[in-house]
C-alpha positions, 0 to 999 in steps of 0.5 A: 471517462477515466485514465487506465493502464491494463496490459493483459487481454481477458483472454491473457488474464484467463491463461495467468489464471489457468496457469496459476491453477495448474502451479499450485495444484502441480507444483505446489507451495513449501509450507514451514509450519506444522500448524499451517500444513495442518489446517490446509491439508483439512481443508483438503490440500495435499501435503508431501513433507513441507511441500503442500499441493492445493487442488483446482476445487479447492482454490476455486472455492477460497476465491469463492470466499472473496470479500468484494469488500473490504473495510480498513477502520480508522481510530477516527471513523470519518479517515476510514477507506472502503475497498475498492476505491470508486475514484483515486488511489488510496496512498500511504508511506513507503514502509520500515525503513532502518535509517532516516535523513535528519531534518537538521543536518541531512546525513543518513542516521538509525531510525527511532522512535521519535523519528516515526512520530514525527512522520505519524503526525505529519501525515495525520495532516496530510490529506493526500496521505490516505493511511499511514505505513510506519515508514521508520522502524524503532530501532532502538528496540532489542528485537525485530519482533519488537520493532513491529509490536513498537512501530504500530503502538507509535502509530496508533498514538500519533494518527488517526488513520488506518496503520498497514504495519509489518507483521512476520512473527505470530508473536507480534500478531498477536500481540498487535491485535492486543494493542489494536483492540484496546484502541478499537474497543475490543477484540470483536469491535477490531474484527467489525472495524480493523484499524490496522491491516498487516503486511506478512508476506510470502518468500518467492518464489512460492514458500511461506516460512513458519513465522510469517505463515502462523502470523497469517493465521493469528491474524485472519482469525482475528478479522485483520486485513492481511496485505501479502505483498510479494516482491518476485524479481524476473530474472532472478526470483522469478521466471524472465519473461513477464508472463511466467513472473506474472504468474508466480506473482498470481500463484503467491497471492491465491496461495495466501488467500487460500491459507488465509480463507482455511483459517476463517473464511470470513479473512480479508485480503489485499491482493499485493505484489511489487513484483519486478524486474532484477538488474541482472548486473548485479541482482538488485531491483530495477526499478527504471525497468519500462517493464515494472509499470507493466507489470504492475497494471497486470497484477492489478488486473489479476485482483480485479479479475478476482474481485479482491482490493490491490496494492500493486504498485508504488507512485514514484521511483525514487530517484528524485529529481525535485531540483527544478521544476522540469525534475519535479514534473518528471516524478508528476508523469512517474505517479501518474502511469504508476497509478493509471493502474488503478491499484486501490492503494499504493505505500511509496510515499517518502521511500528512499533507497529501496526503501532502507531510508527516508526523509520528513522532507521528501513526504512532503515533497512527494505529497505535493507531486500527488497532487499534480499527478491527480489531475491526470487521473480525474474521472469525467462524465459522458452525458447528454450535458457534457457532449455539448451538442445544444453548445455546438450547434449555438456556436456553430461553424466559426463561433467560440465558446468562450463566454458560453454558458455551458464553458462557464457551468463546467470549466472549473470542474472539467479544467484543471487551473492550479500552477505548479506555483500555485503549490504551498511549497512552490509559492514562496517568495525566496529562492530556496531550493524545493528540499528546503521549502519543504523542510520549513513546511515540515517545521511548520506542521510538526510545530503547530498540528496537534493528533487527538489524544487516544483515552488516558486509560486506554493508554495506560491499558496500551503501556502494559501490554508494550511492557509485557511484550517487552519483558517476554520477547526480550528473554 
């Protein structure tokens, strides 16, 4: 027994399959690079100027290719995460956000450097934080190439989990691949253990711009998880009924796995979208739509259907109400239909404003709320011992079962009996507003929790190759 949201039928997934077959062979992908078009059109697409068209063999065979599973390696092995989950979703932070809430004042700054260590090292000791996405860009930093270069460099230094970074630009891969490979011991030790996986992303509807796609490239013949998260807007972005959004979300994602499996068919891959529905007031995303959850768990049922590990679907909207405790359960129920759809990973935590903010707080926050939603999406067993029938028949009509055997092998497992006060920020005494028990929870780990050191040489080895980045891009 187990909590899960789907919304196609199997006849349904067959038809986005099919459908998706026919746009990517039909219609086709624009392709803005040279080296890209070159390495599909061997492989045996069609390419019309920038326009690349890729035959139904041709994409059954990078579906063929599949990895059924994927591993994302962790500076320190015991955080490291196989995919697919059996269990719960894997989730991180919400990521590259340019401004931050500081922790004193409250109002909305540039975020740095400084500001994405704090939010590494806190989530380094959050256990519910299963991997980390730098939430903070460096902005201090004279290019966006080097944001990225400098967001995962922070990150391996300040935690010891598996880091999802940005990558648009195949000078950043390479360069992150460099920076990884020091830490992992080795370009060949990254390729059996990649510590970071990077989100390079298509632009809808169904291009892949020069940059991100050589980055693509760079990054799958180096063994390094690619996460293509998509963002299709219905209505805008994307056909308006949720069938065609679906499918152009599906069309982006098997279009990427075939780039990628053209380039090393060993690639892993993360099917991922978040894909939704535009306001058509005024263009931006909705994510109050009924619609979004639904068409998460459709695409989470696309990956599935493919045998790929997804990350479709963030835990909460972020309209936050965690004021009271009515307010706090509300975003409990929001995680909790997001992750019924049993996406493997999920990056939303922290998030604020679409994504252009965040706060150390509302990590923290949004952990705890995790916590309460993971009651709902607990997996129970059908067996001889847990049907009861021995219990039910001692019982008998009129009987109870209270101080039954049985009742007392299984309800600490079968019952949840945490309280919402029973929570490290609800426990307190005072009354302080939820904000501000979690800023002195985030005062209190950021004071006392201490990351393990990578290597003094290794450092060293990292600091060369930031500076050299730094000399060459910066030209």
């Amino acid at each position: 027994m187990r909590s899960l949201m789907t919304v196609l039928t199997e006849d349904e997934v067959i038809r986005i399959h099919e459908a998706t077959l026919h746009v990517l062979e039909s219609t086709g992908v624009r392709v803005d690079s040279d080296k890209a078009i070159k390495i599909l059109v061997q492989h045996g697409a069609k390419a019309d100027g920038t326009r690349v068209r890729m035959p139904k063999a041709m994409v059954e065979e990078a579906i063929r290719k599949v990895q059924k599973e994927v591993i994302l390696a962790a500076r320190d092995p015991k955080y490291s995460l196989t995919l697919p989950t059996k269990n719960f979703t894997y989730n991180a932070t919400s990521g590259y956000s340019p401004f931050v809430k500081d922790m004193e004042t409250g109002e909305t700054r540039n975020s740095t450097a400084a500001d994405l260590k704090d939010y590494a090292v806190l989530c380094d000791y959050l256990d519910l934080v299963a991997f980390f996405w730098p939430i903070a860009m460096p902005t201090e930093e004279k290019s966006p190439i080097l944001e990225e270069l400098c967001a995962l460099d922070v990150s391996l230094r300040n935690t010891r989990k598996h880091i999802q970074c940005s990558c648009a630009w195949g000078t950043a891969a390479e360069y992150q691949i460099q920076l990884a490979a020091v830490v992992a011991g080795g370009e060949e030790a990254l390729r059996k253990n990649p510590i970071f996986s990077a989100v390079a992303s298509p632009n809808t509807p169904l291009i892949f711009e020069k940059d991100v796609v050589e980055a693509m490239i760079i990054l799958a013949e180096a063994g390094v998880p690619v996460v293509p998260m998509n963002v299709p807007l219905a209505g805008t972005t994307a056909p308006v009924t949720l069938a065609g959004a679906i499918t152009l979300t599906n069309a982006e994602q098997i279009a990427t796995l075939v780039i990628l499996k053209c380039a090393n068919p060993d690639a892993p891959m993360v099917y991922s979208s978040d894909t939704g529905i535009a306001d058509l007031r005024n263009g931006q995303v909705n994510y109050e739509a009924p619609e979004y959850p639904l068409l998460a768990a459709a695409c989470a049922q696309m990956a599935r259907y493919y045998g790929l590990p997804s990350c479709v679907a963030h835990g909460s909207s972020e309209v936050r109400p965690f004021e009271s405790s009515y307010g706090f359960e509300r975003n409990v129920l929001k995680i909790v239909m997001s992750q019924m759809t049993r996406t493997d990973l999920s990056a939303w935590i922290g998030s604020l404003d679409n994504a252009i903010n965040s706060s150390l707080w509302d990590v923290v926050l949004d952990v705890e709320a995790l916590e309460q939603a993971l009651a709902y999406l607990r997996m129970f067993e059908v067996n001889d011992d847990t049907l009861a029938l021995d219990a039910i028949a001692e019982a008998g009509p009129g009987g109870h079962f209270l101080a039954h055997r049985h009742t007392i092998k299984h309800f600490r497992k079968e019952l949840w009996v945490r309280k919402l006060e029973d929570t490290f920020i609800f426990d307190a005494a005072d009354d302080l507003p939820f904000p501000e028990k979690a800023k002195e929870k985030v005062r209190e780990i950021l004071s006392s929790h201490q990351v393990p050191m990578i290597d003094e040489d290794k450092q060293k080895e990292m600091d060369k190759i930031m500076e050299m980045a730094r000399r060459k891009i910066s030209k």
